[in-house]
C-alpha positions as CSV (number, residue, x, y, z in Angstrom):
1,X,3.3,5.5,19.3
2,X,6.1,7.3,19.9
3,X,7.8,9.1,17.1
4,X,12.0,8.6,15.8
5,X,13.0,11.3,13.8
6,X,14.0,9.8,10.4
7,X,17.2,11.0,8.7
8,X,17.8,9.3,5.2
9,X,17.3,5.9,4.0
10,X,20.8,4.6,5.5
11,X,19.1,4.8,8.9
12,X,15.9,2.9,8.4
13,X,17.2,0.0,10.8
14,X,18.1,2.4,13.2
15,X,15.0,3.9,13.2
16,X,13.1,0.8,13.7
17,X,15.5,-0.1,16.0
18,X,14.4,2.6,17.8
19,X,10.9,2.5,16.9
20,X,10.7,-0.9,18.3
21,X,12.4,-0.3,22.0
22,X,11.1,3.3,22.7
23,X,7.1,1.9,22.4
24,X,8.1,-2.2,23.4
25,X,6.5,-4.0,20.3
26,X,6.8,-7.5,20.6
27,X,5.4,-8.5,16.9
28,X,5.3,-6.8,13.3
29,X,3.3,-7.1,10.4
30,X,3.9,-7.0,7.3
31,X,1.3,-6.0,4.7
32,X,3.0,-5.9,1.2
33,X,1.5,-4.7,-1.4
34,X,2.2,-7.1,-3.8
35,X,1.5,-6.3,-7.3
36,X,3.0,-2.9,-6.8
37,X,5.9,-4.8,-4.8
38,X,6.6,-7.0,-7.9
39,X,6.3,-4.4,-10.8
40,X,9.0,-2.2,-9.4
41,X,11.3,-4.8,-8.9
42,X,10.5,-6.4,-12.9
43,X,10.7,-3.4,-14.1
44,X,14.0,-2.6,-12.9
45,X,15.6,-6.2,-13.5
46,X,13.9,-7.3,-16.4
47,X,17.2,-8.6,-18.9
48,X,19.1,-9.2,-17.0
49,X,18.6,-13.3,-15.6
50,X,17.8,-16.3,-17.6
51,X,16.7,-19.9,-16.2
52,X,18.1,-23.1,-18.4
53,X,15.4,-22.7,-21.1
54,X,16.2,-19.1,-21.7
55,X,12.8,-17.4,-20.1
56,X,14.4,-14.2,-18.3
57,X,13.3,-14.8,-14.6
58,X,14.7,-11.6,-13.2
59,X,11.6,-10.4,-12.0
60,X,10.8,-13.3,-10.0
61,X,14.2,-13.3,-8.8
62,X,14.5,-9.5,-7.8
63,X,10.9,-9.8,-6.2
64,X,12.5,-12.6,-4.3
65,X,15.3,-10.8,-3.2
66,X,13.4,-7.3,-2.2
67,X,11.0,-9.8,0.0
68,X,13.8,-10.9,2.1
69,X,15.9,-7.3,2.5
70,X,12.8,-6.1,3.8
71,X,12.3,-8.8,5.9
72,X,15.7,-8.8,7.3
73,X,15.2,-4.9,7.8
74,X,12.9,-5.8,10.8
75,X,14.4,-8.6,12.4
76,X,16.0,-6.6,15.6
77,X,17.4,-7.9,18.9
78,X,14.7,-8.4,20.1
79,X,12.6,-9.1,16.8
80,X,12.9,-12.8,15.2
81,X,11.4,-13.9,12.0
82,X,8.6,-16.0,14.0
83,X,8.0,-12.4,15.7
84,X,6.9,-11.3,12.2
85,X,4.1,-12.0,10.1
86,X,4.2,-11.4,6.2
87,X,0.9,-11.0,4.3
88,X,1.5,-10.9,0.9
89,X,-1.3,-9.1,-1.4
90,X,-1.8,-9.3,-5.1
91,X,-4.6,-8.2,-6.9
92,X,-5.6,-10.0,-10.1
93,X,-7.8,-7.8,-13.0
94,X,-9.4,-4.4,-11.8
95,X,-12.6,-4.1,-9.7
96,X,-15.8,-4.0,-11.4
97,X,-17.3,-2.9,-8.7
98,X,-14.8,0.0,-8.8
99,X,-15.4,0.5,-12.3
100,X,-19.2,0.7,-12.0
101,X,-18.5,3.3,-9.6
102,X,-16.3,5.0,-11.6
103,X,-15.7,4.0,-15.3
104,X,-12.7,5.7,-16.4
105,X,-10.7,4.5,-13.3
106,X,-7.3,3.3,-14.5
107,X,-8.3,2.9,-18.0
108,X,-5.2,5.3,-19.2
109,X,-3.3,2.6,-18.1
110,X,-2.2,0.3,-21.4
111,X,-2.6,-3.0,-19.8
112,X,-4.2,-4.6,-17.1
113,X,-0.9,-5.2,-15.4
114,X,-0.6,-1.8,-14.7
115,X,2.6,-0.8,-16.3
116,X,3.7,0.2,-20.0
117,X,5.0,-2.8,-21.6
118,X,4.9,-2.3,-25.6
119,X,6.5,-5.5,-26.5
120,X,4.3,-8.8,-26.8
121,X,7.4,-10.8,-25.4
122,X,8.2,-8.0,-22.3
123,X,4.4,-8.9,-21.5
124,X,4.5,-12.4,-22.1
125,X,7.6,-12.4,-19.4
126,X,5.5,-9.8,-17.2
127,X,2.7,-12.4,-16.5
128,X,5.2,-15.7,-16.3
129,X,7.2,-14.0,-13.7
130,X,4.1,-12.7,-11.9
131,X,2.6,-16.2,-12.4
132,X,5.6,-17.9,-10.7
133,X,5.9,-15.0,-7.8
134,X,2.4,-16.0,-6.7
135,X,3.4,-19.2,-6.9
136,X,6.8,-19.0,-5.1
137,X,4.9,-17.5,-2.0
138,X,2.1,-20.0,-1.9
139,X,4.5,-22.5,-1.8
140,X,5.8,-20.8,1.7
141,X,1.9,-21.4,3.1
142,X,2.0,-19.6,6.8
143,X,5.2,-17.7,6.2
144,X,3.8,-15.8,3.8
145,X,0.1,-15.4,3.8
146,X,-0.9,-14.7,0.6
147,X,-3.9,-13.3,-1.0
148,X,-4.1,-14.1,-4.7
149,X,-7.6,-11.9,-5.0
150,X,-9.7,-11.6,-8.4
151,X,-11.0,-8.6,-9.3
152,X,-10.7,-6.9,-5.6
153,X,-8.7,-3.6,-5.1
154,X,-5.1,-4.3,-3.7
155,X,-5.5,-1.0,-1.4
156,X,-9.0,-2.6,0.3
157,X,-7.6,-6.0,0.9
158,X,-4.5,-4.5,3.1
159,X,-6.9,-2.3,4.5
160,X,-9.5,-5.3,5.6
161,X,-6.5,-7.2,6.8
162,X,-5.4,-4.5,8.6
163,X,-8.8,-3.6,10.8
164,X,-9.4,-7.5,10.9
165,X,-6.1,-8.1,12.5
166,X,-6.2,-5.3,15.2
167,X,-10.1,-6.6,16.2
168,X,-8.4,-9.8,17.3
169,X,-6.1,-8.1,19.8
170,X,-6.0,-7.6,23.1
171,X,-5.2,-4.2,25.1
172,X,-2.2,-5.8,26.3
173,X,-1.1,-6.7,22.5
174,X,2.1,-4.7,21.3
175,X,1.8,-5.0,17.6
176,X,3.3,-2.7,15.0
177,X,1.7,-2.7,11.2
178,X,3.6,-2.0,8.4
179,X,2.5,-1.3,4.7
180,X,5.4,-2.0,2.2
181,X,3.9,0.4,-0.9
182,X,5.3,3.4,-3.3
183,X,1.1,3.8,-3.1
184,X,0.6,7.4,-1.1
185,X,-3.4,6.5,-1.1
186,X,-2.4,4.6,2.4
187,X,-1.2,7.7,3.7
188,X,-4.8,8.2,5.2
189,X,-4.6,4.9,7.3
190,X,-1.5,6.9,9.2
191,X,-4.2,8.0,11.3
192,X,-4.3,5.0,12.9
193,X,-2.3,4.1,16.1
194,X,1.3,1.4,16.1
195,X,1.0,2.2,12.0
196,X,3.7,3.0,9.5
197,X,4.3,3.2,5.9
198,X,7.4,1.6,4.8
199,X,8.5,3.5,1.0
200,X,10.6,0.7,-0.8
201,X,12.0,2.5,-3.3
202,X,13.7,5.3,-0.9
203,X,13.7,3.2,2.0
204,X,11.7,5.9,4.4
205,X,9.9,5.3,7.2
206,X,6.7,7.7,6.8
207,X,5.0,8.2,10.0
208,X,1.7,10.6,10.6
209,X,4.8,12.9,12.2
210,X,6.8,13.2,8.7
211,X,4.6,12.4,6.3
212,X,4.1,16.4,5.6
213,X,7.9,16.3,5.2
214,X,8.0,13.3,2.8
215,X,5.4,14.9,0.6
216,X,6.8,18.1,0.9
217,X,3.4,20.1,2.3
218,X,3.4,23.2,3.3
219,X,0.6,24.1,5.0
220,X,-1.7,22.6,7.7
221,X,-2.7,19.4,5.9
222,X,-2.3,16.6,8.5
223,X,-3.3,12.9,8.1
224,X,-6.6,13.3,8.6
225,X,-7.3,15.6,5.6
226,X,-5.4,14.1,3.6
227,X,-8.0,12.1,1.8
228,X,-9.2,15.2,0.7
229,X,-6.1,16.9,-0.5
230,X,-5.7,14.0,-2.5
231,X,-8.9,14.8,-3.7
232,X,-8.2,17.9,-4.8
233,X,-4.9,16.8,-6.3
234,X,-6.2,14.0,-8.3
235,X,-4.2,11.1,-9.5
236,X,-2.9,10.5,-12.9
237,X,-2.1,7.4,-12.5
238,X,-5.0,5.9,-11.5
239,X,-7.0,8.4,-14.6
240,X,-8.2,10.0,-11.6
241,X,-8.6,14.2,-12.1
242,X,-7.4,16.9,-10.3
243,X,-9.0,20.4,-9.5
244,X,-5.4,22.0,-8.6
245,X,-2.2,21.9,-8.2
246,X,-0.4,20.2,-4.5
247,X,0.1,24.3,-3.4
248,X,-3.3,25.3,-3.6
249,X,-4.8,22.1,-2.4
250,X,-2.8,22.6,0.5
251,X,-3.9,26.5,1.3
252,X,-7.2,25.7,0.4
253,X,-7.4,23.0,3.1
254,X,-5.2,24.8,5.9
255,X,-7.6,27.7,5.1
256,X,-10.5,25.5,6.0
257,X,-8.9,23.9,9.0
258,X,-8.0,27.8,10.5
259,X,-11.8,28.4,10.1
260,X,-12.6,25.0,11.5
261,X,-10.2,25.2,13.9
262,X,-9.8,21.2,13.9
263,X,-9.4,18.8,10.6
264,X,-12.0,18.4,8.0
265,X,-12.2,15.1,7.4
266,X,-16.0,14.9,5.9
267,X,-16.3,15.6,1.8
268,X,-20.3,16.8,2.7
269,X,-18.5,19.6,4.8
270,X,-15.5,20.5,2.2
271,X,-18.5,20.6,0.0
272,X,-20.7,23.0,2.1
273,X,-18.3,25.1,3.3
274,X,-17.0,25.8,-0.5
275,X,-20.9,26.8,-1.6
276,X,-21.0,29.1,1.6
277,X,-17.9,30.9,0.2
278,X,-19.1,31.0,-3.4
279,X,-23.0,32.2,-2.4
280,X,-21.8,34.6,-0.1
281,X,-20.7,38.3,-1.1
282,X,-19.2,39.0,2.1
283,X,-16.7,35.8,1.7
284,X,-13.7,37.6,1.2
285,X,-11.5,34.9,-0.7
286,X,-8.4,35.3,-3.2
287,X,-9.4,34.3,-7.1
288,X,-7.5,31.4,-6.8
289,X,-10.1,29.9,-3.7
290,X,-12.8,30.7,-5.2
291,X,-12.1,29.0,-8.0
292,X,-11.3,25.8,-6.3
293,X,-14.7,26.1,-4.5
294,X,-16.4,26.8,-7.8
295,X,-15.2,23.6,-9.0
296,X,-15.6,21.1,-5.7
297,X,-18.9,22.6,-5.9
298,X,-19.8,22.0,-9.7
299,X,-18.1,18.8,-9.6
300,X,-19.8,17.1,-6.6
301,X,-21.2,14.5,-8.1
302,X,-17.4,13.4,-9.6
303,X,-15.7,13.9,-6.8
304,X,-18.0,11.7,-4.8
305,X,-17.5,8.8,-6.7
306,X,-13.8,9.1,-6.8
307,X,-14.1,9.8,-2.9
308,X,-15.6,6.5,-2.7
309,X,-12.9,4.6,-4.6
310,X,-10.1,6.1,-2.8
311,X,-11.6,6.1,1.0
312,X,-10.0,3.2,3.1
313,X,-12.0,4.0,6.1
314,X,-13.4,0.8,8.0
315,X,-16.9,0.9,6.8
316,X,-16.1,2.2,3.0
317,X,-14.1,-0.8,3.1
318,X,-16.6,-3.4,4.0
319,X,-19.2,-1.5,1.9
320,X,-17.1,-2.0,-1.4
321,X,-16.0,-5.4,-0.7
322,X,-18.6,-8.2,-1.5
323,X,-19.0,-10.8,1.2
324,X,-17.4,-13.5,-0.8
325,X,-14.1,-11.6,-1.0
326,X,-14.1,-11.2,2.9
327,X,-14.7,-14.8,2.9
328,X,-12.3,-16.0,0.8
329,X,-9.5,-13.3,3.0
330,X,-10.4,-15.8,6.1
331,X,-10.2,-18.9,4.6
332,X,-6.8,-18.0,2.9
333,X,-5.5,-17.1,6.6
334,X,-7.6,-20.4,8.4
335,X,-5.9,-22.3,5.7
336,X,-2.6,-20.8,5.8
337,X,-2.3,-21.8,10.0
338,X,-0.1,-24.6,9.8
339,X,3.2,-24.7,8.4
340,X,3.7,-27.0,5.0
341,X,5.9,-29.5,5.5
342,X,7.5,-30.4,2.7
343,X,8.6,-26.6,1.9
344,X,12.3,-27.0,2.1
345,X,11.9,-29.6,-0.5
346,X,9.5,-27.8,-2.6
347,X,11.4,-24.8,-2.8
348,X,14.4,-26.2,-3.7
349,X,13.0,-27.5,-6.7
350,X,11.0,-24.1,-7.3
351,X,14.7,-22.0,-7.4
352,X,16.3,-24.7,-9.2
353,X,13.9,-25.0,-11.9
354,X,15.2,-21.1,-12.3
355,X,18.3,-21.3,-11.8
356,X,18.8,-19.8,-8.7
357,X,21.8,-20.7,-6.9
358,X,22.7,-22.7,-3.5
359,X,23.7,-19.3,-1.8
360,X,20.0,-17.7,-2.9
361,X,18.6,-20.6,-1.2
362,X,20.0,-21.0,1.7
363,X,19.1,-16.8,2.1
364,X,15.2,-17.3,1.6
365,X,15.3,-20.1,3.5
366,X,17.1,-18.5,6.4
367,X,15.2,-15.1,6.5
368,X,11.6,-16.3,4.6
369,X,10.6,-19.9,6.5
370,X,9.5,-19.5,10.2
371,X,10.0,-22.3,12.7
372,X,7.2,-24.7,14.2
């Protein structure tokens, strides 16, 4: 793929624009990270809309709303809404298969919703709002495919989707992906080929060409060592440890590389190459290094597990989804392959059961329904 040199968030058309004629894609998809999709946009809106009965709906609404300006974002000259697909992902209660694995994974977090909300009636609107996004793009069957999953990762559903859908094509296939997500653990799929990370809240573009610039490293960390430099970093958010700060993590790695003289990729080989400097009096490393290497290598044991939770390679993938998850993922999309018929109708009952206006409709009709 060839690479558009991103400016600020005013250009992001452009740049797809460009994107789109300098390597002749003839169909996008969408992957949308859903829950993380709809908590940004309720947490900004929430107050501020009301249906009939008085429930506030601006979280549905404002979900709504973000769907179609992203959508709109990619329909170019030569780009219509039927050229694009929109897979829709929202995960429902946390893995246990994740939590087996690693226990304290997101448990700093103060609901299962994944976002601070101290007042019973705030929740009560969280899960009403979710309840009714869900149900808003179900009602839209193959426009939106979506993937209500229980107890399945958000991050390894996109991810399945993603190596599923590219296994289909053929060489002569010019398809681009596009993960919608504030999420940087996708930053390691940038790797891939015709792939790019779309940041809704800044509007960026991050390709495996900016990424360093977006995240502001330093040093030689490229896309495929970034699993491990997030490693290294940790994640608060997710309860997840770190063993230094972004500076060191990133000398630390570039240091490696230099020696290497190519990308480690492998935590086994982080891990060995650390002991090697630690065991050896001739090593000559700073304090700060060998500190680092004194931890990855009395910490082995934790940082494998969180390596596993955090790895979106193909085969981690498969290995922590349980065959009735992949299952259910086809038989949403087999199900989802003809277009419902009586959609117009249904939605325009859905927005006027919460008060959304004519003008609302007639925009998620417009840029949302694609045509038989």
């Amino acid at each position: 793929m060839k690479s558009t040199k991103y400016k600020n968030s005013k250009d992001s058309q452009d740049f797809i624009s460009q994107l789109l004629e300098q390597n002749g894609y003839t169909h996008i998809n969408l992957y949308f990270d859903g829950l993380n999709h709809f908590i940004r946009n309720f947490a900004s809106g929430y107050g501020t809309l009301q249906d009939a009965t008085g429930k506030d709906v601006s979280g549905l609404y404002y979900s709504i709303n973000s769907l179609i300006s992203i959508i709109k974002l990619f329909i170019q000259k030569n780009i219509h809404r039927n050229d694009i697909s929109v897979h829709m992902v929202i995960e429902h209660n946390r893995s246990k298969k994740m939590q087996s694995i690693y226990p304290e994974y997101k448990q700093n977090r103060k609901t299962p919703l994944a976002i601070t909300l101290d007042e019973v009636e705030k929740n009560e609107m969280f899960k009403y709002n979710l309840e009714e996004f869900v149900t808003f793009c179900e009602l839209l069957s193959k426009d939106i495919l979506t993937y209500h999953m229980h107890g399945v990762e958000g991050d390894f559903i996109v991810a399945y989707l993603l190596y599923n859908n590219r296994a289909k094509r053929t060489s002569n296939d010019k398809v681009l992906d596009v993960i919608i997500s504030t999420d940087r653990d996708f930053y390691q799929l940038l790797k891939l080929t015709d792939l790019v990370i779309f940041n809704p809240n800044t509007y960026k573009m991050i390709t495996k060409d900016n990424f360093k610039d977006v995240l502001s490293i330093k040093y030689n960390v490229d896309v495929n060592s970034f699993l491990l430099y997030k490693l290294l970093i940790g994640d608060p958010s997710d309860n997840i440890k770190g063993f230094t700060g972004p500076v060191n993590a990133s000398k630390a790695i570039s240091f490696l590389n230099s020696l290497t003289q190519s990308s480690i990729t492998s935590l086994s080989d982080l891990y060995y190459m650390a002991n090697e400097f630690i065991t050896s009096p001739s090593s000559k490393i700073s304090k700060t290094q060998y500190m680092l290497f004194n931890n990855i290598v009395n910490n082995y044991d934790y940082l494998q597990k969180v390596f596993k939770i955090i790895d979106l390679s193909y085969d981690n993938v498969l290995d922590m989804l349980q065959p009735i998850d992949v299952l259910s993922m086809n038989k949403i999309y087999e199900n989802n392959s003809t277009i419902n018929d009586s959609r117009g109708r249904d939605l325009s009952y859905f927005f006027a059961k919460h008060n959304f206006d004519s003008s609302f409709l007639l925009e998620a009709e417009r840029y949302l329904f694609t045509k038989s």
